[in-house]
N, C-alpha and C positions, 0 to 999 in steps of 0.2 A: 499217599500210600507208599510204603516201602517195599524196596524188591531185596530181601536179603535171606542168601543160600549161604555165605563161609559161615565159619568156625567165629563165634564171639566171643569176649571172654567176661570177666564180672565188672557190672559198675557199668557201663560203656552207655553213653546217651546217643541214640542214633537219630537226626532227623529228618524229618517229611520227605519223603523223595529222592533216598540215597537212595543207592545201588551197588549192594556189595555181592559179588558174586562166589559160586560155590568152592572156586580153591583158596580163596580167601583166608587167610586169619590174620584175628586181630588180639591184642593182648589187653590188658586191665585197664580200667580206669582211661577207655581213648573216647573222645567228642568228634562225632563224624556230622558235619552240620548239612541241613539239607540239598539235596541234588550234588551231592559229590558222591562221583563214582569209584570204584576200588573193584577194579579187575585181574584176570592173569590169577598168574599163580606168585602171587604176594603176600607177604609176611609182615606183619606191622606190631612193635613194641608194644611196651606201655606206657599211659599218660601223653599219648600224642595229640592232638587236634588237630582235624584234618576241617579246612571251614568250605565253606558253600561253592561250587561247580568244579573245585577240585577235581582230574581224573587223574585216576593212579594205578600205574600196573596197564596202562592198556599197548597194542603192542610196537614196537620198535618204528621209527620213521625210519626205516632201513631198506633199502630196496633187495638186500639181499638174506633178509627175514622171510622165512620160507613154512613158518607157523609152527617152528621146532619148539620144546617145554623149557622155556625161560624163566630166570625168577625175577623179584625185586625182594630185596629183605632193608628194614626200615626200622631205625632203633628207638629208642624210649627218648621221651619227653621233647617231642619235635611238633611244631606251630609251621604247618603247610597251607598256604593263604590261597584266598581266591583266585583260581583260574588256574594255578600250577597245574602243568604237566610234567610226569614222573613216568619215563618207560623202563622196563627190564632188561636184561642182558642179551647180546644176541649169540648163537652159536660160535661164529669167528673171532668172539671177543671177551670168552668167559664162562659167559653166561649169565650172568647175576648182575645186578647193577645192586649197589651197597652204598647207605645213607647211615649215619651213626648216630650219636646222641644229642640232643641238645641242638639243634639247630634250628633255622628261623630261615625258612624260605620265603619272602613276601610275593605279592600276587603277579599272577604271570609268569614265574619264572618255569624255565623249560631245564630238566635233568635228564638228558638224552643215554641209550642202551648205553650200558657196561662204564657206565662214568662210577667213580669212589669218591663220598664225601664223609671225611672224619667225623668230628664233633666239635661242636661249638660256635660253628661256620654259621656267617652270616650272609645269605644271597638277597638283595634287593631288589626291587620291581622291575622284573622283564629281564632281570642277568639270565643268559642262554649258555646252555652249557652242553658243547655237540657232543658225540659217543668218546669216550675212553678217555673222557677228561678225570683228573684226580687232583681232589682237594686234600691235602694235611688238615691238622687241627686246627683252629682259630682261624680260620680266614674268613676275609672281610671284601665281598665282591660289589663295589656299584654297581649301580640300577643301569637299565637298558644297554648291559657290557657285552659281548658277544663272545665265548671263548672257542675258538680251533680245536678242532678234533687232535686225542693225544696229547693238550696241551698236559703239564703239572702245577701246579702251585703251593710252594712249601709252607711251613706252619706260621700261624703269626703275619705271612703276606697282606697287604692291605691292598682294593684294585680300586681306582676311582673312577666315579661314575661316567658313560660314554665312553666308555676307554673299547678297546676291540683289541684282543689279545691273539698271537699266532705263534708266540715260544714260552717257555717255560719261566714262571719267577722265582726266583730262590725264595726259602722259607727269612723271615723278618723283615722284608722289604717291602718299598710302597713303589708300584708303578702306576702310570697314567699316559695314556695317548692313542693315536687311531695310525699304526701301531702303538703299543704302550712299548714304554723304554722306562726301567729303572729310574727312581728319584731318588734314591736315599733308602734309608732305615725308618722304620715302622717306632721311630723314638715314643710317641705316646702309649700306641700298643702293649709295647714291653715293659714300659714305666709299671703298667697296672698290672702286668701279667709277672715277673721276674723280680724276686724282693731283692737280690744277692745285683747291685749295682755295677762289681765287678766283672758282670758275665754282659752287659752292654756296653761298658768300655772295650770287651776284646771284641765284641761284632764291630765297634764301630772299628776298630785297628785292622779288622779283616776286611770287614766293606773296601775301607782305601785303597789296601794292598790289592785287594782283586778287582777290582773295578775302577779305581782312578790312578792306576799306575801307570799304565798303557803297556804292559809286559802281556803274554800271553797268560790267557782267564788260567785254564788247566795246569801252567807251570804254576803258575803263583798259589793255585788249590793244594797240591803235591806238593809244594814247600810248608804250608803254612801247617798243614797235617803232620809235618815230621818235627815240626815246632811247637806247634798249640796243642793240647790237650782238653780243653774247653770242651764241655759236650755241644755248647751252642754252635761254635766256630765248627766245630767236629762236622756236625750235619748242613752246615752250612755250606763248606767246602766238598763235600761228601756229593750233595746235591747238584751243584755245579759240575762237578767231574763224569755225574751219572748224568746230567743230563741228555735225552734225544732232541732236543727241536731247536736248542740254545737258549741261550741266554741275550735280553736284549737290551744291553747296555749302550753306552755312549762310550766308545774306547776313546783316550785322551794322548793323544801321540805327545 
């Protein structure tokens, strides 16, 4: 038997045992598969499928959650797996926690208050992701990865699995380790993503300069911006300069 009080919308299969509650809504065409919960004052796209003991929307693991009206908003065509937990934004941090299109959370994975994930991201089994974590577009997180509150990780980033993250990665890179440090360039990634060949010859000319030169990261960002005009290199070195937590690379004296 179902317990459901939000807003539903057309098409939508709900099975045995959910529980969708009253501030709830859901948009067209979503598959809520049994006993998965959908709480809070949450907002969920269209064509998503939410599968079995999923809870979603329920509230912040935040000690400093004080049951103020938070949201979660959740965008179209997203495959939310068994066991994921998804909380909302807390007051000190927004408010909203914001998931976007296209993405592919597998089972267990944790999306903690006021985290941003773009589209098209990919989080694998038991990837943890603490409050005010923010993913770009494409990103690709291994299974059971632990990410640092506040960390960023830029577009295109790939994280490998077991890795335990505590600074920021730049957008096109692959890191891996407990900490993770910087490997390289996300060369397959971008093969499939970037027709114009020309724009991963200038990451790869960037990557070097910033990261295996053993110069200072921010000089070398500030130079290569008054040089390169690349939009990839652009946000690449853009990212780096903005970073809070660093960058964790292997400098090369």
């Amino acid at each position: 038997m179902n317990n459901i009080k939000g807003k539903i919308g057309k098409n939508c299969k709900i099975g045995e045992g959910a529980i969708i509650d009253e501030f709830v809504e859901i948009g067209d065409n979503c598959i809520i598969d049994p006993y998965a919960v959908i709480t809070g004052y949450t907002k969920i796209g269209n064509n998503n499928h939410i599968f079995s003991h999923a809870v979603i929307g329920s509230i912040p693991q935040d000690l400093k959650y004080n049951g103020e009206k938070t949201y979660l908003v959740i965008g179209d065509n997203n495959k939310i797996r068994e066991f994921t937990l998804i909380n909302p934004g807390t007051q000190g941090g927004g408010g909203v926690t914001k998931i976007g299109n296209n993405n592919l959370l597998m089972g267990y994975v944790h999306v903690a208050h006021d985290v941003i994930i773009g589209n098209n991201c990919i989080l694998a089994n038991a990837a943890t992701l603490a409050g005010h974590v923010v993913l770009e577009n494409n990103v690709v997180i291994g299974g059971m990865t632990p990410i640092h509150q506040f960390v960023k990780i830029g577009e295109f980033a790939m994280i490998a699995g077991a890795s335990a993250l505590s600074q920021d990665i730049p957008p096109y890179c692959l890191a891996e380790g407990n900490r993770a440090k910087l490997r390289g360039l996300n060369i397959t990634g971008l093969r499939r993503k970037l027709e114009n060949r020309n724009d991963i010859d200038e990451l790869k000319k960037a990557y070097k300069e910033l990261f295996e030169s053993g110069k200072s990261l921010k000089d070398v960002a500030k130079k290569i911006l008054e040089n390169n005009h690349n939009k990839y290199v652009k946000h690449l070195c853009e990212f780096v300069l903005n970073s809070k937590r660093g960058i964790p690379y292997v400098r090369k004296m």
